[in-house]
N, C-alpha and C positions, 0 to 999 in steps of 0.2 A: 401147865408145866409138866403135868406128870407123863402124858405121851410123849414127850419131847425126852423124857429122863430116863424111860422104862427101857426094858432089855438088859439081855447080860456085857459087859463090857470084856474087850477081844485080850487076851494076854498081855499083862504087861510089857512082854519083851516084844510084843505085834510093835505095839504102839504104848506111848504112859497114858495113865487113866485121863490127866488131867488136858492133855491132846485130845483125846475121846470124849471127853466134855466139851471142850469147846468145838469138838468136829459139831458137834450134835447141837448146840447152839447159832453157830456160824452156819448150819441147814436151816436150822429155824427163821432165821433173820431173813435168808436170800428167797426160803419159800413163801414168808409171809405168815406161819405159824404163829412167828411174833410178829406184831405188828407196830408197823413206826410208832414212836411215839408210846409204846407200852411199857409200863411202867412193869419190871420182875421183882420177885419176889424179894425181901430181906436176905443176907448171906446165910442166916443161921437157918435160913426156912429150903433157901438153895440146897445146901449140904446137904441136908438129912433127904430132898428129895432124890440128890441124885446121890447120895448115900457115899458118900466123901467126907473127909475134913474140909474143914473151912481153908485148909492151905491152898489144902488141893484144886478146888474152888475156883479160889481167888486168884491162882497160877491163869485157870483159862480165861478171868474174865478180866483179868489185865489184858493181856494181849487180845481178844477183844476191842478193848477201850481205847488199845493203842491203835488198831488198825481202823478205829473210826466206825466198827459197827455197833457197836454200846457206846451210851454216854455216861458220863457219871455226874451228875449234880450235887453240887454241894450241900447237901441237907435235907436232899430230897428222894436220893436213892440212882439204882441204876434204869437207865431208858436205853430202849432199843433207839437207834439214830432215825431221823427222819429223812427222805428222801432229798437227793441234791437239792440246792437252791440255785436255780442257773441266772448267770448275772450277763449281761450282756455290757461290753465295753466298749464305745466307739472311737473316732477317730481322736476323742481330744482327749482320751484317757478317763473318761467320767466312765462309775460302774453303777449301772442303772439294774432294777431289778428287770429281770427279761419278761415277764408276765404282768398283766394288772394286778391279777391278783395277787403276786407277790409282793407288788409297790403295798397294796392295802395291809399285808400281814411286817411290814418292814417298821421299825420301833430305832432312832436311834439316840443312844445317851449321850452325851459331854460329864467325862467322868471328872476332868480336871483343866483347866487354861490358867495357863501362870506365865508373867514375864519375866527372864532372866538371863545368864549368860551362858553361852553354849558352851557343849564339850568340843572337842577338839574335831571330832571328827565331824559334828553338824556346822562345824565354821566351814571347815574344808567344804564341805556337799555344799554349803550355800555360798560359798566364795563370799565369805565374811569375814572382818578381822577378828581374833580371838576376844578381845575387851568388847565384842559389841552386842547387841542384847538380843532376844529372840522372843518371841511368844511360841508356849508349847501348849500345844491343844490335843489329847488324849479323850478318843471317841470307843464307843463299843454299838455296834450295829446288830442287832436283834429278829429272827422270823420266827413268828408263831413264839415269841416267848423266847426261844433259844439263842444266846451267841452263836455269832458265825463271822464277824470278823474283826478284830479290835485295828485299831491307827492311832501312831503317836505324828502329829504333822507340826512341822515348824516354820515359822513366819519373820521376815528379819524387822526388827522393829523401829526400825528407822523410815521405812514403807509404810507398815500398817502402825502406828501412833496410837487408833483409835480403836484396835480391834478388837478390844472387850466389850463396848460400847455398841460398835456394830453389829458385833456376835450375839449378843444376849438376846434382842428380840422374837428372834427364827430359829438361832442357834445353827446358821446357814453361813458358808465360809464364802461363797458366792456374793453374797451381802457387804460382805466384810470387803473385797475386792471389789464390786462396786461401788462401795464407799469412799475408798480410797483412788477410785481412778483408773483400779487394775483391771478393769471386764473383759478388757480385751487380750487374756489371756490364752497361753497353747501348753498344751503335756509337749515336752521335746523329748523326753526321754523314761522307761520304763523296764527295771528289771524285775523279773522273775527267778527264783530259786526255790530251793528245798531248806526246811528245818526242823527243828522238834522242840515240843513243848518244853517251855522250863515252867520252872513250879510257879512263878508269877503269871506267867501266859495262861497255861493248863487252870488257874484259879477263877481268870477273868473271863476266856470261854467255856469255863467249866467240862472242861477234857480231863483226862490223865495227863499227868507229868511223861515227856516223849512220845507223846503222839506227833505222829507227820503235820508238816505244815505246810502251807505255800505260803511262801514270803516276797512281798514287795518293794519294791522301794521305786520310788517316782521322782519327778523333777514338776515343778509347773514353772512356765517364765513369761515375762513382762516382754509386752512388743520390743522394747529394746535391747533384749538376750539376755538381763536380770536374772537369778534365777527368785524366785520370790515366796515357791514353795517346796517345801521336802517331807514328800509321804514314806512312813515303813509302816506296814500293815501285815497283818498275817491271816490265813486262811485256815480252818480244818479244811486237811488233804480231800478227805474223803467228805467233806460235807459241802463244797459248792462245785458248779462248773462254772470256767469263766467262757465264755465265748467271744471271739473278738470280733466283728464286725464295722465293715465302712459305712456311715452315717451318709 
């Protein structure tokens, strides 16, 4: 860290020191000096090398963290980010990882599945009446260790009956829909947008609170125009590529 820190820094009125820090880190990153994955030093150990306050510090390695080339873990310290994870999506809306070797580093959890009654606006998305129940299934998908995309998906429960049941052995939602009848299903519809972290998000893929996002939101439906499922997922901006692709 110390060739990365050394030199005298240009006038405050050029530029603020703590700009000048992160210019000098934000080299690091893009040259490879740090390398994906490396774990930097403690704040207190930061400072004194680049002979700062911890404010001042902490000014560049927020923005940083915002813009997705530092990570912060929760308990773990700050990491430089790891290289995109390119995901390839085809025609029916599935995000498969684009490499083998990514399938082999890919980890994912079922944080929570509960049945109950929806808000107002997942009745609306699934063209449900407001009294009728849903199953909500909240995932977090893993490379190398790292979050990279969480999803809350909702299932109307008068379809899947049995979807705890079917879930649990594979923890496969494909299952679940074969179980029930639905294999023969199609994505009809997929947005994409912009967001930023809220401090629940930023917790779960272990980002910064306001960091960029890519946000999803899906439809999946029943041969006979049903809709039967509703994805919102999010993305770090800067940690995947999606690529789209006709299968």
């Amino acid at each position: 860290m110390h060739p990365i820190a050394q030199g005298a820094y240009a006038p405050r009125r050029t530029r603020p020191i703590w700009l000048q820090i992160y210019d000098r880190l934000l080299h690091a990153c893009e040259t490879g000096a740090l390398s994906p994955g490396q774990r930097l030093p403690g704040e207190i150990s930061l400072a004194r090398t680049f002979d700062v306050s911890r404010v001042t510090l902490r000014r560049a390695l927020r923005r940083l963290q915002q813009e997705g080339h530092l990570q912060a873990r929760k308990g773990a310290g700050v990491y430089v980010r790891q290289p995109l994870t390119r995901w390839q999506v085809d025609d029916s809306g599935q995000q498969l990882p684009a490499r083998t070797a990514d399938a082999r580093a890919m980890e994912t959890r079922t944080l929570s599945l509960a049945k109950g009654p929806p808000d107002a606006a997942t009745a609306e998305h699934l063209e449900i009446a407001p009294d009728a129940k849903v199953w909500h299934l909240t995932r977090l998908r893993l490379h190398k260790g790292v979050p990279i995309y969480l999803s809350d998906k909702f299932f109307p429960a008068d379809i899947f009956d049995r979807f705890d049941a079917a879930y649990a052995p594979a923890q496969s939602v494909q299952d679940v829909f074969a179980a029930h009848g639905q294999a023969d299903w199609q994505r009809t519809e997929t947005r994409i947008s912009g967001a930023f972290a809220t401090a629940e998000t930023a917790a779960a893929l272990e980002l910064s609170p306001s960091t960029p996002l890519i946000a999803v939101e899906a439809y999946n439906t029943a041969r006979n125009g049903r809709r039967i499922e509703l994805t919102q997922g999010i993305w770090p901006l800067t940690g995947v590529e999606l690529v789209f692709q006709r299968s």
